[in-house]
N, C-alpha and C positions, 0 to 999 in steps of 0.2 A: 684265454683270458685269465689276468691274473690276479682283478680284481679294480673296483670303480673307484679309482683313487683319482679319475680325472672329473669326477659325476659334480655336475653343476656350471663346469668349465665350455664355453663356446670357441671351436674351432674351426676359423675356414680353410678350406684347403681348394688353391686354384689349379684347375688342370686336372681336374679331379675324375672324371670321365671315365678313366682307363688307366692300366701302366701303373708306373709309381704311385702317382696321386691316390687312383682307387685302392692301392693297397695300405697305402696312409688315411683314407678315409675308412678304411676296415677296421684297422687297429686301431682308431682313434676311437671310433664307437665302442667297440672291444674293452676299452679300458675306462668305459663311460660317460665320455665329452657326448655333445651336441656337436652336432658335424655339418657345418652348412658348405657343398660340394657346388665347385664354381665351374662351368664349361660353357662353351659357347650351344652348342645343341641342345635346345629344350627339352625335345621330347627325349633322346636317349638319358640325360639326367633324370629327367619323370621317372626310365624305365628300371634305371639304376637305382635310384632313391625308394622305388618298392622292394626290391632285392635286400639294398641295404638295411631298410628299415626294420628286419629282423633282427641286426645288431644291436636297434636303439635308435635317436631321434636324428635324422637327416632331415637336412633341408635344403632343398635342389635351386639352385637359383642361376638360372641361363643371361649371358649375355658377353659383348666385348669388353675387356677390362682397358681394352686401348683407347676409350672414350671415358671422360667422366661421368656418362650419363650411368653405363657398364657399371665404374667402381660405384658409383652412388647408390645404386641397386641394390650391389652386392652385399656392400656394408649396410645399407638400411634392414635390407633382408636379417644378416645379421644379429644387429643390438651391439653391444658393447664384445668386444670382443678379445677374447682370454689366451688364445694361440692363433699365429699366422703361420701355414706354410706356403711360400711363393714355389710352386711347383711347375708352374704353369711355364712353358718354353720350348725350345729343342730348333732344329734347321730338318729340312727334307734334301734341298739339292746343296750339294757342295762349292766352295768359291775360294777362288786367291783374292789375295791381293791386288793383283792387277785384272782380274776381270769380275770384282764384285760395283754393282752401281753404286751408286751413293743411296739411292732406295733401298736396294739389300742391306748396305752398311745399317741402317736406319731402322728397317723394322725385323733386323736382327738386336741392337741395341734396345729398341721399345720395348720388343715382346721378353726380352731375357733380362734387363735391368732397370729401364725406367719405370715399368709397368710394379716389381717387385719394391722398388723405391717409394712410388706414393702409395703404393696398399701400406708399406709402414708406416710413412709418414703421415697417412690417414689414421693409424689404430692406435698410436703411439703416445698422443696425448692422455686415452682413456688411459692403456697401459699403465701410466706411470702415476695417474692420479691416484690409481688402485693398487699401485703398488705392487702389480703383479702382472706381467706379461710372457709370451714365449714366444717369438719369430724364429722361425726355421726357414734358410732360403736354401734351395734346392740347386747349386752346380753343376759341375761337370768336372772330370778325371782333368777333364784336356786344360782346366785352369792352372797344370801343373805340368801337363805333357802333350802340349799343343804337335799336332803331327796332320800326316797329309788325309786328304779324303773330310778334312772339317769345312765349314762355314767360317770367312775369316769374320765375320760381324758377332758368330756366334763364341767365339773363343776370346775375341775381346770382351766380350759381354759377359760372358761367366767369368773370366779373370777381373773383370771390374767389380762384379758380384762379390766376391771375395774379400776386396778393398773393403769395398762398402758394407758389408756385414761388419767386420772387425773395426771399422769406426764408429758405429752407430752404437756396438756393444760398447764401446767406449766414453760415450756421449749420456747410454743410460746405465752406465756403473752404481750400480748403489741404489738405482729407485727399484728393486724387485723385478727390473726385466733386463732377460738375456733374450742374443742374437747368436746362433750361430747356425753354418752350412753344413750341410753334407755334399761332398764329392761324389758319386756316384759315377763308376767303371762305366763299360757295356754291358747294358742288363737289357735282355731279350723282353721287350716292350712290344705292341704294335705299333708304334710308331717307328721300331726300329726296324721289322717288317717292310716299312713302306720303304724305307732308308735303302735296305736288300733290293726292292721290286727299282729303284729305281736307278741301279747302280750296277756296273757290268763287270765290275771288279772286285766289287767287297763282298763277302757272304761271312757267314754264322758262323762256317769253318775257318775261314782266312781271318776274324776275329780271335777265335776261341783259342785258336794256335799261339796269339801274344800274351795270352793269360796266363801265368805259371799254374794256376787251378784247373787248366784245361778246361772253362766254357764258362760261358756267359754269367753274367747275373742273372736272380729272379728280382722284380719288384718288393715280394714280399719281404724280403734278405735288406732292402732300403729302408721298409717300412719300420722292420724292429726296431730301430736305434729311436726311433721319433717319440715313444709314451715316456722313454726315462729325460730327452731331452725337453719336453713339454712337463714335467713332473716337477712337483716343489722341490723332491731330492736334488735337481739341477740347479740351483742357483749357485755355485759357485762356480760354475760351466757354462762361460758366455767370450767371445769371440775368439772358438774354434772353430776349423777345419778338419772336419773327419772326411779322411776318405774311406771308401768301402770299393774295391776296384781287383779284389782276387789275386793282391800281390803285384800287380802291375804296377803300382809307382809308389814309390813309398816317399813323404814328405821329408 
């Protein structure tokens, strides 16, 4: 901790459960926000949000953000709200082109852009009345180096993500809020565990092997960059694209 320069400031972060998110829910507390931590499972947020709440003030709030009823919740939960990270996302089985349905196309687009879309669009008016906002949407490498073994709905999706952060920081230039993404490599998650169980050809080594850093990401390695980009210091840093991916693709 390097001190409460974010204390007073309310941050949600969705997908917050586990992986990235929980490690962006760590930091953020760490550095003094209010952290209202968004996942679909109740009880293990409960379980989490007592852990956390040694950091400082979480606030666990369960439900689908793919429903308005979800974001309505959330945001009420909330109040007025001072930083967004759209974390919440990712694919489990892999697809082409020619054998994704049109459902997969679709609640690969919801869950990784439409869903990241109206939480801004929801928090964005306060944002700007107050003159002061921070949206962080959380990508993927493959928005730059789309390859095999992806999700084709998911690589559209994070590559529209991209689009869509750097015009929105364009739309609110000048009112006190920036947007921008982080790309995040392959960072050894549990979600990306399941990704391993569920796949007969990828593993942790046949990853680690394309890294010039020789292995994986940590969550926590994502998380850093999030208190300077959420930080007053930041305002003149809004529709970038950071990657962080151990040398693997460089913009």
């Amino acid at each position: 901790m390097t001190g409460p320069e974010l204390s007073g400031r309310v941050a949600v972060v969705t997908g917050a459960r586990r992986g990235i998110g929980a490690a962006i829910a760590e930091v953020l507390l760490d550095h003094g926000a209010t952290v209202v931590t968004s996942g679909r499972d109740e009880e293990q947020l409960a379980l989490q949000a007592e852990v956390l709440g040694k950091r400082g003030r979480v606030i666990p709030c369960a439900g689908d953000l793919g429903t308005a009823e979800g974001r309505a919740r959330l945001l009420g939960t909330a109040g007025p709200v001072d930083i967004l990270v759209n974390n919440a996302g990712g694919f489990t089985h892999a697809s082409t082109t020619l054998d994704s349905t049109p459902d997969d196309w679709g609640r690969q687009i919801e869950v990784n852009l439409t869903i990241p879309f109206l939480l801004c669009q929801a928090v964005l008016p306060g944002m700007v009345e107050r003159q002061w906002g921070r949206i962080i949407n959380i990508g993927s490498v493959v928005a730059s180096a789309p390859q095999l073994g992806n999700a084709i709905g998911y690589v559209a999706a994070k590559s529209g993500l991209v689009g869509f952060t750097r015009q929105l920081a364009a739309e609110v230039a000048g009112s006190g809020v920036t947007a921008n993404v982080l790309n995040p490599g392959t960072v050894k998650t549990e979600h990306l565990e399941e990704y391993f169980a569920a796949s007969d050809t990828v593993s942790e080594r046949t990853l680690s092997a394309a890294i010039p850093v020789g292995r994986l990401g940590r969550p926590d390695e994502i998380a850093a960059l999030v208190p300077y980009l959420v930080s007053d210091a930041s305002g003149f840093l809004t529709g970038s694209v950071i990657d962080i991916n151990g040398g693997a693709i460089h913009a």
